[in-house]
N, C-alpha and C positions, 0 to 999 in steps of 0.2 A: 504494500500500500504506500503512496506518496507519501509527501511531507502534508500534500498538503488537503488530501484526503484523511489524514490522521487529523491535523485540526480540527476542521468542522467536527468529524466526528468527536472529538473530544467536549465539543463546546454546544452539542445538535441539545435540543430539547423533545422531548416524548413525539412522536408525531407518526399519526394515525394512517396506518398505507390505506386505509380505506376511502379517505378522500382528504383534501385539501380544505384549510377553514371556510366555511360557507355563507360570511357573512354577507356576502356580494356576489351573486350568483353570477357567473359572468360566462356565456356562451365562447366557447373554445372555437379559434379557428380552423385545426383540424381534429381530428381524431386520428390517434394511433394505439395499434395492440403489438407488441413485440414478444418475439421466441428468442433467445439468446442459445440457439442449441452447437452444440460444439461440429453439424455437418453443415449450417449455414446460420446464419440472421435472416430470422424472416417477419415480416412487419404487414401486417395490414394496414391501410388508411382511407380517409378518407377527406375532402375539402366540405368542412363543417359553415364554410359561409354562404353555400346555397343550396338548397333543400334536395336540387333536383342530381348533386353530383353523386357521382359512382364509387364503390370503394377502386382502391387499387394493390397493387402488391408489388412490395421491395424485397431480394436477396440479395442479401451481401455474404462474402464469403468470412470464418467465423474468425479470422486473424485480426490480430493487434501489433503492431510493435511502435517500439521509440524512435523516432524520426529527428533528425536535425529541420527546424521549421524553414530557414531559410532555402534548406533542400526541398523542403515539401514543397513551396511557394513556387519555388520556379522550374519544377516538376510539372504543376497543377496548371502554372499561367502556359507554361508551352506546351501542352496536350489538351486547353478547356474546350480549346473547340470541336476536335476530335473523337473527345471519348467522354462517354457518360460519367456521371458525375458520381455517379455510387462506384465507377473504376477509380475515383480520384480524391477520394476522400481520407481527411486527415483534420483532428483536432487539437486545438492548444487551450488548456489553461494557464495560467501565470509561464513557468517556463518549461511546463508539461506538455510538449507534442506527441502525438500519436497517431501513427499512419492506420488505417481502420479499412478491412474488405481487401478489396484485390491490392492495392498501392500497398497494404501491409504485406501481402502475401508474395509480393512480385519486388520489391525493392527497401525492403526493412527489415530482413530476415527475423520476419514474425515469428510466433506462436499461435496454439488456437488455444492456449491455456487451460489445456484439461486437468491438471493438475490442483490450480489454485482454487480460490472460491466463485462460482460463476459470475456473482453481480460485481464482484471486483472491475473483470475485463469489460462486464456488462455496461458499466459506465461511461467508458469511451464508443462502444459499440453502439451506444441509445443515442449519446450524443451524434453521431456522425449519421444514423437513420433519418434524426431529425433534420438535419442539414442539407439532407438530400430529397429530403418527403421535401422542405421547404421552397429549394429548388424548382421541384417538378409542378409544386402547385403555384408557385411565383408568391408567396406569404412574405417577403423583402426579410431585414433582419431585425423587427418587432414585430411580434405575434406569441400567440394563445392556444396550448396544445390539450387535450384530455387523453390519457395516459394510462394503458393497463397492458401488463407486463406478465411473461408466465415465470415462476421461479419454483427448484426442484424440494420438496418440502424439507430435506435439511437444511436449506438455505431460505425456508420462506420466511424466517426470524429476522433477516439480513434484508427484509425489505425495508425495513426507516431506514437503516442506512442509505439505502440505495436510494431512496428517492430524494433524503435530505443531499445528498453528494451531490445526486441529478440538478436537483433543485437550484445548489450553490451555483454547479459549474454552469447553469443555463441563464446566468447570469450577466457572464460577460465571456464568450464561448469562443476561442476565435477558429475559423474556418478557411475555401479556399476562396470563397466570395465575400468575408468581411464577417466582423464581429456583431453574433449573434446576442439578439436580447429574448428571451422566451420565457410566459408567464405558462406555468399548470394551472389549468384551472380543476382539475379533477382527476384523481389517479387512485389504482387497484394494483395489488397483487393477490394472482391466482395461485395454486399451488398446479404444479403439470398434472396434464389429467384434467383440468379445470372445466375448459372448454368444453370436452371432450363429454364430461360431466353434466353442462350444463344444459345441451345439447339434447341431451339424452331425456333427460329430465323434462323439457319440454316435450320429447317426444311419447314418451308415457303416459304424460299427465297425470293422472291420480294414481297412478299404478305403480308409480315410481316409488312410493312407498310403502310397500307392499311386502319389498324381497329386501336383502341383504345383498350388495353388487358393489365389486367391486372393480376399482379401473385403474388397468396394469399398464401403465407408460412405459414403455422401453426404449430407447432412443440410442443418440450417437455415444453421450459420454453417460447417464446415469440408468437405472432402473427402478423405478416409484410405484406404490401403492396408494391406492387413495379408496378411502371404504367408505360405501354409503350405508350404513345401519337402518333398513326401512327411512332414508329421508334422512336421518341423522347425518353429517359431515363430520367428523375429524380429521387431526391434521395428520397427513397421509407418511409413509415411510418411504427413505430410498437409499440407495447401494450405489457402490459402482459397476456395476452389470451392464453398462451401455455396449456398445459394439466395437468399442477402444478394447474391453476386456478381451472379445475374441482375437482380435489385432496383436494383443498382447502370448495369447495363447499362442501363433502362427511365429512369433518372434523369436518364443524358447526353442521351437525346432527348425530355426532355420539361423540365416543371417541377420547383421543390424542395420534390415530395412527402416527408414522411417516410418513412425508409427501413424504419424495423421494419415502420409499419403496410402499405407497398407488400407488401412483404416477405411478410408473413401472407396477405395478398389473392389472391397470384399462387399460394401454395401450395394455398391455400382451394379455387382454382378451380381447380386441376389441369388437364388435357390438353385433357378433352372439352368439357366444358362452359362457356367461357370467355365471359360475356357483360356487360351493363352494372352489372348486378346485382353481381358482385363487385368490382367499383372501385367505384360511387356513390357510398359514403360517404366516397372518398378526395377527390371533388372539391370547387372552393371555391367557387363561382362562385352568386348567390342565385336565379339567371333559372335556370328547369323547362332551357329552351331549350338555353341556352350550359353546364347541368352534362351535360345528353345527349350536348355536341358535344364537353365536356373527356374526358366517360366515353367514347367512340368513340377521340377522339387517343390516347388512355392505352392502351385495348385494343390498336393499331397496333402503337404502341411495345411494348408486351410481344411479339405476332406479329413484331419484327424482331427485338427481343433473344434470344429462344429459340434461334435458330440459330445465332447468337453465341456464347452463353453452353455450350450445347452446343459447340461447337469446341472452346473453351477447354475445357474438361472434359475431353473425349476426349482432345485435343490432351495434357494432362497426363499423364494414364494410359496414356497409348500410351508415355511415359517413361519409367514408374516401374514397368508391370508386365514380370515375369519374361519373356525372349522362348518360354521351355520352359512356358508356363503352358498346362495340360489344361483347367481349368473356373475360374469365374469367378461368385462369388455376391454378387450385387447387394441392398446393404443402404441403408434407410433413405429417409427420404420424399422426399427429391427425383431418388435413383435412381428411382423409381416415377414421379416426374414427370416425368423422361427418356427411361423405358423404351422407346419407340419408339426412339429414336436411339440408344441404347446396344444395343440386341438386335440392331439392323441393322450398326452399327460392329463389333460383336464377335461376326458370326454363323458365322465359324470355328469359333468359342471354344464349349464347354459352356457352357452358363449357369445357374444354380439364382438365385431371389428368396428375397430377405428367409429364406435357409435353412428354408423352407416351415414357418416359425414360425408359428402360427394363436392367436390370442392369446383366448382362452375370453372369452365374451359379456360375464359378469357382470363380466369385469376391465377392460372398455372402455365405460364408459358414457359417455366423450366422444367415440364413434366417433373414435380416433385410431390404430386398423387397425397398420398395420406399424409405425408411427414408434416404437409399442412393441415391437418385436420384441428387440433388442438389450439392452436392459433387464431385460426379462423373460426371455430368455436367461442373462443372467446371473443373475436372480432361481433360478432353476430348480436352475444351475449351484450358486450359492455354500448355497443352501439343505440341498441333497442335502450338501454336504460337513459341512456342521456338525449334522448329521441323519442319520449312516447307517446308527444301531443302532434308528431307530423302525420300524416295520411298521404301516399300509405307508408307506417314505420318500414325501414330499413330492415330491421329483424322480428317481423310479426309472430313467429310462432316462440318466443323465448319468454323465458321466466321474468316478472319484474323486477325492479330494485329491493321492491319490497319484502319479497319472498324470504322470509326468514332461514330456509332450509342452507342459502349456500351462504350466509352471513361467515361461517368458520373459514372459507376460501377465501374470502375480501379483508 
């Protein structure tokens, strides 16, 4: 953590992630819902100053690193016209730059920071979403955002921080088009799964309280529980069981691949189709020959990890869920890359996917299918709430603010 992240937090007073003081209601100029997930940043949003606009959707790639600014500046001014602006994004507070998405990835010998605490990197990553969402809808550098964020429920306690940090640094922000002033007017954290959750729950309706179900986020870097007790929410549990662990698993019997880019490869290629084609460009070797015979070893070693790394998975979740559990809805991409083994381990159990969230054509132009489910769940969710006197609402079939049931999530 910075210097100067340490500060404020040293100095932050109680502050409630579920919303911002309300003594002045004050309509936000856009709306945004953010995934900080370690295989992308992915952002819903929306232009909140005319009724009739659409959402839309930003991914950025999940790297951070430390930039010299003067570097970054004249990086940014001689490619602005060229290349999009979520390729060219970089933040500074006081003398804290950080190159954010592809610029981190490509010339700041980033990290995706799986290691550390998510909302740590998460702060520069929000920041540089917003400067690009601001960007695209032309909002200059004063404006009003409404704010809800997924976090993995070890870290959902690390939400005042994170917004108090957000808060601070959205203060006096500097970017590659000038120094940002941004007020919150309104902001949530969900725990993962939330969305996903909330979704669902609409889709029910009264019946949603009924059974005991549970919803099993799997993703890139963690793996979360979140129980619903007939209606009841508590706050959910998680591991590190993302698909870094299988990554990890493929590492011990092989060489010192990199673990992100293993990491992407193995998701890339999902179940069926696993062939040389998706490793090649991990291997190092200059002979046609001996990169065929590295890219064969590598495929081995992923076919022995899988059944591993599955153990260990299930093996957790046969812990942590409720023994009275009715149904069981499997969320996020690397449930999907398990799906076999998970449908057969738990074929007692009901099962619903990805809360049969179908995510509309034009908001996926990265084909990245369910991995937005959750996100966009939430988008739907937090949208309808700050929206419920428009016709017709943006998210008409969701639960409302008032709904007491998911008050433990916000």
């Amino acid at each position: 953590m910075t210097p100067w992240q340490t500060n404020i937090i040293a100095n932050m007073q109680k502050l409630e992630t579920s919303n911002m003081p309300r003594a002045k209601k004050q309509r936000a100029d856009a709306i945004l819902v953010m995934d900080f997930g370690g295989y992308s940043t992915r952002v819903f949003y929306r232009d909140n100053r005319s009724p009739n606009s659409k959402p839309n959707v930003l991914v950025m790639e999940p790297h951070v690193g430390i930039i010299n600014k003067e570097q970054a500046k004249s990086y940014t001014d001689a490619n602005f016209t060229s290349s999009a602006p979520e390729n060219l994004a970089w933040v500074a507070i006081n003398k804290d730059c950080r190159a954010v998405g592809y610029l981190a990835a490509s010339n700041a010998n980033a990290h995706i920071g799986l290691s550390g605490l998510k909302y740590e990197s998460a702060i520069y990553k929000a920041l540089a979403a917003i400067w690009v969402v601001a960007y695209r809808l032309e909002l200059g550098h004063r404006f009003s955002i409404a704010l809800a964020v997924l976090l993995p429920p070890g870290e959902f306690n690390d939400g005042k921080q994170f917004f108090e940090l957000l808060k601070a640094s959205l203060e006096a922000c500097e970017t590659p088009t000038g120094t940002l002033l941004v007020k919150l007017t309104e902001i949530q954290a969900f725990q993962e799964g939330g969305g996903v959750c909330a979704m669902y729950c609409q889709k029910l309706e009264a019946t949603f309280s009924h059974l005991v179900r549970a919803f099993v986020m799997v993703g890139y870097r963690n793996a979360s529980v979140l129980v619903s007790h007939r209606g009841a929410i508590a706050k959910g549990k998680t591991s590190n069981l993302g698909m870094v662990r299988m990554a990890q698993l493929v590492l011990e019997r092989t060489s010192d691949y990199d673990e992100a880019r293993l990491t992407r490869a193995i998701a890339t290629a999902g179940t069926i189709d696993l062939s040389r084609r998706h490793v090649f460009n991990l291997t190092r070797s200059r002979d046609l020959t001996n990169r065929h015979n590295e890219a064969d070893r590598l495929l081995e070693a992923i076919k022995l990890a899988r059944p591993e790394y599955a153990q260990r998975l299930i093996g957790w979740l046969d812990e942590v869920l409720p023994p009275d559990i009715d149904e069981i809805v499997f969320c996020g991409g690397t449930a999907e890359y398990l799906k076999p083994e998970l449908r057969s381990h738990f074929s007692e159990c009901a099962q619903s996917w990805h809360g049969e969230i179908e995510i509309p054509s034009e908001l996926d132009p990265d084909n990245m299918g369910i991995r937005l489910a959750d996100v966009y769940g939430l988008f739907e969710y937090f949208t309808a709430q700050l929206l419920p006197a428009q016709s017709p609402p943006v998210a008409p079939d969701l639960i409302v603010a008032s709904d007491s049931r998911f008050q433990t999530l916000v």
